[in-house]
C-alpha positions in Angstrom: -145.5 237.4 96.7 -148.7 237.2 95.2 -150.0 233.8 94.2 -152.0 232.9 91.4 -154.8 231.0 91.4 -155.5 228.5 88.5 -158.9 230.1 87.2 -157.0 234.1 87.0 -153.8 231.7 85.3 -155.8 230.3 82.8 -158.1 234.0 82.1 -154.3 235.4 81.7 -153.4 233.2 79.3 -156.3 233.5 77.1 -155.8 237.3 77.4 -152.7 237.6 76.5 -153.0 235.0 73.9 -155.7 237.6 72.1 -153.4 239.9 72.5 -150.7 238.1 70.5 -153.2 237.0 68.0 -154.6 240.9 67.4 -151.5 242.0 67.0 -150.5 239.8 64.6 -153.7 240.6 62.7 -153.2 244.2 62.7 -149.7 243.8 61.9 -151.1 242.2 58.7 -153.3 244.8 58.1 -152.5 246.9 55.5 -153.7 250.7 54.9 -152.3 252.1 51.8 -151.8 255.5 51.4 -152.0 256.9 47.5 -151.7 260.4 46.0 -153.7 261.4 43.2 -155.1 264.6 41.0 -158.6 263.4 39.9 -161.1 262.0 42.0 -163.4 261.4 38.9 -160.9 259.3 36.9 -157.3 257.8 38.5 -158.7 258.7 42.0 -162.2 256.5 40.9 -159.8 253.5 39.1 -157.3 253.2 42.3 -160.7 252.9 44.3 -162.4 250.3 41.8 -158.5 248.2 41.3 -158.6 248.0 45.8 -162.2 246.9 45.6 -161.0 244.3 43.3 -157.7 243.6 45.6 -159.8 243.4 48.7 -162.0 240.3 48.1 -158.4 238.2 48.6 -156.9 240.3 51.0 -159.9 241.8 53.1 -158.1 243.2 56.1 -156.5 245.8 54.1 -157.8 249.7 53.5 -156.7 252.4 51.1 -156.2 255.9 51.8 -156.7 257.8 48.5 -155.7 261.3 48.5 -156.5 264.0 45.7 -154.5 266.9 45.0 -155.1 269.5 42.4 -152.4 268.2 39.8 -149.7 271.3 40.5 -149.9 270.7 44.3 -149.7 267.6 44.2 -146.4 267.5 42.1 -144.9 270.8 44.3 -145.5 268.6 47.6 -143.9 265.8 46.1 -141.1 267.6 45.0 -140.5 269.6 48.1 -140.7 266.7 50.1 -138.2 264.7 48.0 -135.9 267.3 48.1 -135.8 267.9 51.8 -135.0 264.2 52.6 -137.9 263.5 54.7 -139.7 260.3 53.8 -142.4 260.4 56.5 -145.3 261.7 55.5 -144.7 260.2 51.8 -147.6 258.1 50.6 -146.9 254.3 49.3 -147.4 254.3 45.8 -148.0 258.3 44.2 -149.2 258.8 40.0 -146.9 260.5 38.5 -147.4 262.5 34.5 -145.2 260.4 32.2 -143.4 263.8 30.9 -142.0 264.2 34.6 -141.3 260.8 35.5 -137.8 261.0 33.8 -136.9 264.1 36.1 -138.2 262.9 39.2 -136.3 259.5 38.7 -132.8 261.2 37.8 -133.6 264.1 40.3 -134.2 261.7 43.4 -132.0 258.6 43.3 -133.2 256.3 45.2 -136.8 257.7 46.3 -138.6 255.5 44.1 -138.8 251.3 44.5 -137.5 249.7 41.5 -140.1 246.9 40.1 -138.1 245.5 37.7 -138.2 242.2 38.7 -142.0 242.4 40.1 -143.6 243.3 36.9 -143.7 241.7 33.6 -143.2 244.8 31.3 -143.5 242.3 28.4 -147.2 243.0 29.0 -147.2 246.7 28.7 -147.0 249.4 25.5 -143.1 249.7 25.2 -143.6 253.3 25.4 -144.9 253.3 28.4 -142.1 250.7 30.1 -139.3 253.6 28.3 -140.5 256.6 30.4 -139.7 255.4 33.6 -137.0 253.3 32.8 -133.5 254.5 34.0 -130.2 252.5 34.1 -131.7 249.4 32.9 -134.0 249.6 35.8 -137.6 250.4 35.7 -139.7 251.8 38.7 -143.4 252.4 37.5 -146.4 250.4 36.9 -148.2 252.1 33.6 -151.8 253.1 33.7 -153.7 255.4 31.4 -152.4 256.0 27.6 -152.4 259.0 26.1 -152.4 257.5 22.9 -153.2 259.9 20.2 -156.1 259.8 17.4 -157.8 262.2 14.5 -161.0 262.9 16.1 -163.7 264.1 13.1 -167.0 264.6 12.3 -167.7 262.3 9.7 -170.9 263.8 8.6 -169.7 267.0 8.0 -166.8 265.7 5.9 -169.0 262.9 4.2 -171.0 266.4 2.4 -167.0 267.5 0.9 -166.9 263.9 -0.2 -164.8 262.2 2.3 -165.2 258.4 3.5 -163.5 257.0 6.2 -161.0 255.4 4.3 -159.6 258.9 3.1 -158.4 259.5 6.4 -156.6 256.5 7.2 -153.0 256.4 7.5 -152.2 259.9 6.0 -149.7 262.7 6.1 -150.4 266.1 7.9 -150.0 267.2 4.3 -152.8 265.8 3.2 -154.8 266.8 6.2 -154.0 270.1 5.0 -155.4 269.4 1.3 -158.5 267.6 2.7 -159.0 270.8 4.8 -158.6 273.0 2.2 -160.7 270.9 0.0 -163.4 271.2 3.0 -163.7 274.8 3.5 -163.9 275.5 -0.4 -166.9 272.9 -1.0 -168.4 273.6 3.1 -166.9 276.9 4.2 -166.1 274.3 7.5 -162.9 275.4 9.7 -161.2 271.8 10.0 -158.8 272.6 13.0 -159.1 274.3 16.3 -155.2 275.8 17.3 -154.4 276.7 21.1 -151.4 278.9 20.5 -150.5 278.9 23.8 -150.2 274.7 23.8 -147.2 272.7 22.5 -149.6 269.8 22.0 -149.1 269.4 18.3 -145.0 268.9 18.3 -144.9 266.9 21.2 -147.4 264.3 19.1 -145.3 265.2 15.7 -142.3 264.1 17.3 -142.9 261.6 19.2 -144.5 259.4 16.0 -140.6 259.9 14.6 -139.2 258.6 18.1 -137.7 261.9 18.4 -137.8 264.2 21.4 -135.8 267.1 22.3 -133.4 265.5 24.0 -131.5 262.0 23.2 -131.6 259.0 26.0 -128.9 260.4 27.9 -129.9 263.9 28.3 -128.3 265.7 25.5 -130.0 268.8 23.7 -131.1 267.6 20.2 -133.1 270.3 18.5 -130.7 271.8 16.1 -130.4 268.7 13.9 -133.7 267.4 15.2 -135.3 266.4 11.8 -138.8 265.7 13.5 -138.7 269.2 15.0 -138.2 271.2 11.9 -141.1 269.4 10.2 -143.6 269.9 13.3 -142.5 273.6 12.8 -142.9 273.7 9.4 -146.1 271.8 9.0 -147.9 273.8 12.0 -147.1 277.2 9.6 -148.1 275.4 6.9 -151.5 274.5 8.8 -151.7 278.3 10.2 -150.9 279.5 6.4 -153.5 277.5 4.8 -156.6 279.0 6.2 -157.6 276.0 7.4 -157.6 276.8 12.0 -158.5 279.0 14.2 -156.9 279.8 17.3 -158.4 278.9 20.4 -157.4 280.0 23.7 -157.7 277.1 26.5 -159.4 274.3 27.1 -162.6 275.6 27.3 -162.1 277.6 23.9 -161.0 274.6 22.3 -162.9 271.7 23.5 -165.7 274.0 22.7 -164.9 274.8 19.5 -165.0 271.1 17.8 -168.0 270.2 20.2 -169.9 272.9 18.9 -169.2 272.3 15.8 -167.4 275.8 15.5 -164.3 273.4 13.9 -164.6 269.8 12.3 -161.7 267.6 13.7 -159.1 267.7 16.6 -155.7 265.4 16.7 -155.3 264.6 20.6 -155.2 261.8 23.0 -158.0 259.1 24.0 -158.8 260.9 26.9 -160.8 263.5 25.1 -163.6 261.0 24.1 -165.6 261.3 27.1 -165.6 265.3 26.2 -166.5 264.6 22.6 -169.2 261.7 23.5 -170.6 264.5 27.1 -173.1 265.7 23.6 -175.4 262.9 22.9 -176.9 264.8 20.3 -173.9 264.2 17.8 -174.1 260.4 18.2 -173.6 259.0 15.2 -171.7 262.1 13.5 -168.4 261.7 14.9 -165.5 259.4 13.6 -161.5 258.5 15.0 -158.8 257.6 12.6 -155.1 257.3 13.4 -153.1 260.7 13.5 -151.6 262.4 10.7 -147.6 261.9 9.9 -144.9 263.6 8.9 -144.9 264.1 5.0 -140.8 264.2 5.1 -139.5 262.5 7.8 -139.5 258.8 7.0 -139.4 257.1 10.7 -142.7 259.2 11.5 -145.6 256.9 11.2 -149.1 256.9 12.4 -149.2 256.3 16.0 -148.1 259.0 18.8 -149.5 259.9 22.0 -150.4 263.0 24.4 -150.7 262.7 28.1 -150.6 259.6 30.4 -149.5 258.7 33.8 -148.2 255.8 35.7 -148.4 254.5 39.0 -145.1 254.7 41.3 -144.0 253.1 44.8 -142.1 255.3 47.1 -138.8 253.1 48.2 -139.3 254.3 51.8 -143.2 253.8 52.0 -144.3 252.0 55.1 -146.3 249.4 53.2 -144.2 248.6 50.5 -144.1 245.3 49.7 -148.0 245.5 50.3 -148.5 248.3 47.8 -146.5 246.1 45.1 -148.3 243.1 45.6 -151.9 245.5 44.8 -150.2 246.9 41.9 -148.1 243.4 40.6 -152.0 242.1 41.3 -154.6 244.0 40.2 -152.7 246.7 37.7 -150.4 244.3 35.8 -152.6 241.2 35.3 -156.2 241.6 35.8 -157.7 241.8 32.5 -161.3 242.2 33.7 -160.5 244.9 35.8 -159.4 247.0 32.3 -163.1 246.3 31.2 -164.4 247.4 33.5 -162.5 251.5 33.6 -162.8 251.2 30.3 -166.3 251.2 30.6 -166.8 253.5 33.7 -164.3 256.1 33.4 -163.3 256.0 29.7 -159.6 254.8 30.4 -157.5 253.0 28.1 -154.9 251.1 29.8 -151.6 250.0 28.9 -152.1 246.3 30.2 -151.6 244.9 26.2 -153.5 242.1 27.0 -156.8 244.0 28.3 -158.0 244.6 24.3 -158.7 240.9 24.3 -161.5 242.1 26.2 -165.0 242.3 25.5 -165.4 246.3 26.3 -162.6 246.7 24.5 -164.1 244.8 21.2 -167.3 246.3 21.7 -168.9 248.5 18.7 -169.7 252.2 19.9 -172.6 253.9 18.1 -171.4 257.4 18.8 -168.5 256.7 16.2 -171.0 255.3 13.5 -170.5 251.6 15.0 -166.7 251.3 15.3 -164.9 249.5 17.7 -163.1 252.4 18.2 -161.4 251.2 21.5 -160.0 248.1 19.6 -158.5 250.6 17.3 -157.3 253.1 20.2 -154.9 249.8 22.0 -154.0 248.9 18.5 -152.5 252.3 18.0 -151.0 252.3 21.3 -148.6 249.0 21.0 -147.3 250.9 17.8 -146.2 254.1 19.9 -142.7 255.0 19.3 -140.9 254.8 22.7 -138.8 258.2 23.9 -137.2 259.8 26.7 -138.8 262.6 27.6 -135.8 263.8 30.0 -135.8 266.2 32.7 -136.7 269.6 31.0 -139.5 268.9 29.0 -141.6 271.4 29.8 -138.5 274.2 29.4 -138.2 273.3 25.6 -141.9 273.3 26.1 -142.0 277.0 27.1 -139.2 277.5 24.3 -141.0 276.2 21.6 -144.3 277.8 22.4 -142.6 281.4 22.6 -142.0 281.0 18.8 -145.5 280.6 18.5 -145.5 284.0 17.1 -142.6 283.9 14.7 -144.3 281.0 13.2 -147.8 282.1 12.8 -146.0 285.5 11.0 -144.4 283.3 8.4 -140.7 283.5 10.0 -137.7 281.5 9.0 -138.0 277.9 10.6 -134.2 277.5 10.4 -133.8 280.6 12.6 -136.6 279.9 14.6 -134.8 276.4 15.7 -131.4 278.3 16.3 -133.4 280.6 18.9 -135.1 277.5 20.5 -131.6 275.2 21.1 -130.2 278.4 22.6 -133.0 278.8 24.7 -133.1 275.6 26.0 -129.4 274.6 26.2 -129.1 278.0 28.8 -132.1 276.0 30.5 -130.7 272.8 30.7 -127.3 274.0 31.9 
């Protein structure tokens, strides 16, 4: 038997008591794994919200992972179909259109954070997308919420103030258009005719979708619908766009000042403001309504994401303590990506802050971003269901029919078919 002597006793006691003490310290560790599509914008704010994160907590390291966007979603899916968690990230962003199919596609894959997060605190809208069964599983992030973007010099030489966009219908868009090109000989509108963009916005600011909350097909007596379709010919037979193919095409059309205006989501602004030279010359207002549809007002959206924790991720409670932390309360942090990276968060409480009350000179001294959150509590809520981007492909295949002055009554008949043989 081998004896011990009281100096190698007391060394093996202070060994193994290090021992115990770094495990416990790298059991507290954390290293957060997240999966994103866009290293310059979510991808930069996850990094900026950990920075924020680790000064409390500075043991703890974050993994960030960019994907091109369509990877990114086919991995997630693949992986959620096969049953195999490992190799999942902790918390994954996730486009608000395909949260709904992802929740009611994977039961269970996703941590519900009901009771973690205030969603008092958040637009509604954003709280509806990913809420299923009277439990809701995301954290919100970016908005998509949607505004005119026009140059205000060009229309202040037809006569046109600020004011006279304000709270109008897409019908009198149309007239001020017209009204435009006769006194300019200005294009007001860029049209992508490949992009369902514009009934996704004209909808949504009726609270309509193509489907209901609990799945159903609604396009044949979809009110909102048939006056996106029949507004968008109108548009088309007014002589007042011109079609644009892509984003290049049409981002460069209003930036060059090729067209005059664009209806889209926040997240164009850094695009519009990338030309310094037109500082000054550009204006937002609130998007156009529905001329006949009396629940359509002037707020929509286009576009946003939201931040998800997988229900098998190794760090779990970890990952929604960061989120619970940093992406539901901390008001500064939404200064300060509003700032860097041009985001507009859905934290209702962040346009209290200063950046966010701040004049911009590039829109003529506004405080355009005030206005942007103001919009974005007014968003009607929707579900956007699980085959969105079917009645997408749907709708866009009429594109044609339309443009040629065909029957909108018809052309809805052939898009419910189309969609209900989808959706089967």
């Amino acid at each position: 038997m081998t004896r011990i002597t009281t100096g190698w006793k007391r060394a093996l006691v202070v060994a193994l008591a290090g021992t115990s003490m770094f495990g416990i310290s790298a059991a507290s560790a954390a290293n957060l794994t997240v999966w994103a599509w866009d290293a310059n914008f979510n991808g930069a704010t996850m990094q900026q919200a950990f920075d924020r994160y680790k000064a409390n907590n500075p043991d703890d390291t974050i993994d960030i992972q960019i994907f091109d966007k369509a990877a990114m979603e086919q991995k997630l899916q693949a992986q959620l179909a096969s049953g195999q968690t490992q190799g999942l990230p902790d918390i994954v962003l996730v486009e608000d259109y395909r949260a709904q199919k992802y929740l009611l596609s994977f039961p269970g894959a996703f941590e519900p954070l009901t009771d973690r997060i205030d969603y008092s605190g958040f637009a509604p809208y954003k709280v509806e997308v990913s809420t299923v069964d009277g439990q809701t599983y995301s954290v919100p992030f970016d908005s998509g919420v949607a505004g005119l973007f026009y140059r205000s010099d060009k229309l202040a030489e037809a006569g046109y103030e600020a004011a006279d966009l304000e709270d109008i219908t897409w019908d009198r868009l149309i007239e001020i258009g017209v009204d435009v090109k006769e006194k300019t000989g200005e294009t007001l509108l860029p049209i992508d005719p490949n992009a369902s963009d514009f009934f996704r916005m004209a909808m949504q600011s009726a609270g309509a979708w193509y489907f209901d909350a609990d799945g159903n097909v609604t396009i044949a007596d979809n009110a909102a619908l048939k006056s996106a379709l029949s507004t968008y010919q109108r548009i088309l037979q007014a002589g007042i766009s011109k079609p644009k193919n892509g984003w290049n095409e049409y981002t460069g059309s209003f930036t060059s000042g090729d067209t005059l205006a664009t209806t889209t989501g926040v997240w164009m602004t850094a695009t519009i403001k990338a030309n310094p030279d037109q500082a000054g010359m550009w204006a937002v207002a609130p998007p156009p309504r529905l001329a006949d549809v009396p629940e359509s007002i002037n707020a929509t959206n286009l576009g946003g994401s939201s931040w998800y924790v997988l229900a098998a991720a190794p760090e779990k409670e970890k990952a929604i303590d960061f989120l619970s932390t940093i992406w539901a309360q901390d008001v500064d942090f939404y200064q300060e990506i509003l700032v860097n990276q041009g985001a507009v968060g859905s934290l209702l409480a962040a346009r209290e802050g200063e950046a966010y009350q701040a004049a911009d000179d590039f829109f003529g001294g506004e405080p355009v971003w005030q206005n942007w959150s103001d919009w974005l509590g007014e968003i009607p809520p929707v579900k956007y269901g699980i085959f969105t981007e079917e009645a997408d492909s749907a709708v866009v295949a009429q594109i044609p029919a339309i443009t040629n002055g065909g029957n909108i009554d018809e052309i809805i008949t052939t898009i419910d078919a189309q969609v209900r043989q989808m959706a089967q």
